[in-house]
Structures are given as C-alpha cells and as structure tokens.
C-alpha positions in Angstrom: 28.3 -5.2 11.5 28.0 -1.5 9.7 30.7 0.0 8.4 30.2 4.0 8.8 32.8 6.6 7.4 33.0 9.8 8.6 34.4 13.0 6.7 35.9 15.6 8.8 36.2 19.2 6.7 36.6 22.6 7.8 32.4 23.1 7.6 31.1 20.3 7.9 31.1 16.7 9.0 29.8 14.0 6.0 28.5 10.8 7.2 28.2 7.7 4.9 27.3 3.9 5.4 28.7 1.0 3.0 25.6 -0.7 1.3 25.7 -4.2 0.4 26.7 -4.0 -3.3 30.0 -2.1 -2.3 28.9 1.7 -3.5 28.5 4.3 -0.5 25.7 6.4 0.4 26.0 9.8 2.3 23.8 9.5 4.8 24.2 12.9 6.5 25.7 16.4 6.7 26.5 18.3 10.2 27.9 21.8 10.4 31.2 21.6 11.9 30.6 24.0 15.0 29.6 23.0 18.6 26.0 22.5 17.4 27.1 19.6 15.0 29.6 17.9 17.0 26.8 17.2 19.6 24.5 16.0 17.1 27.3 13.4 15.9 27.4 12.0 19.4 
C-alpha cells in the first residue's frame, strides 16, 4: 500500500509519497486551475 498526501493551496496542488525510512518526497506540483485539476485525476 502507498501512502500519497496531497496539498491543496490557493496556486497550486503539491503531491508527496511516504518513503520507506519515514521522510516524504514531493513528488509533484500542479497549478491549481482547470488545467491542473485534470492532470490530478
């Protein structure tokens, strides 16, 4: 199983896993505008 955390902000969406020593890793950035929120799904 993955864990994934996602960061909703007013410009952006930040989107981070959970690596197997404990630490995070951002994995990606998406503008928050239609454009992004279709690349998220």
């Amino acid at each position: 199983m993955s864990v994934v955390g996602i960061d909703i902000a007013k410009h952006s969406f930040d989107i981070a896993t959970v690596q197997a020593n404990g630490k995070h890793r951002t994995k990606g950035k998406l503008a928050n505008d239609p454009a992004g929120f279709e690349a998220l799904q």
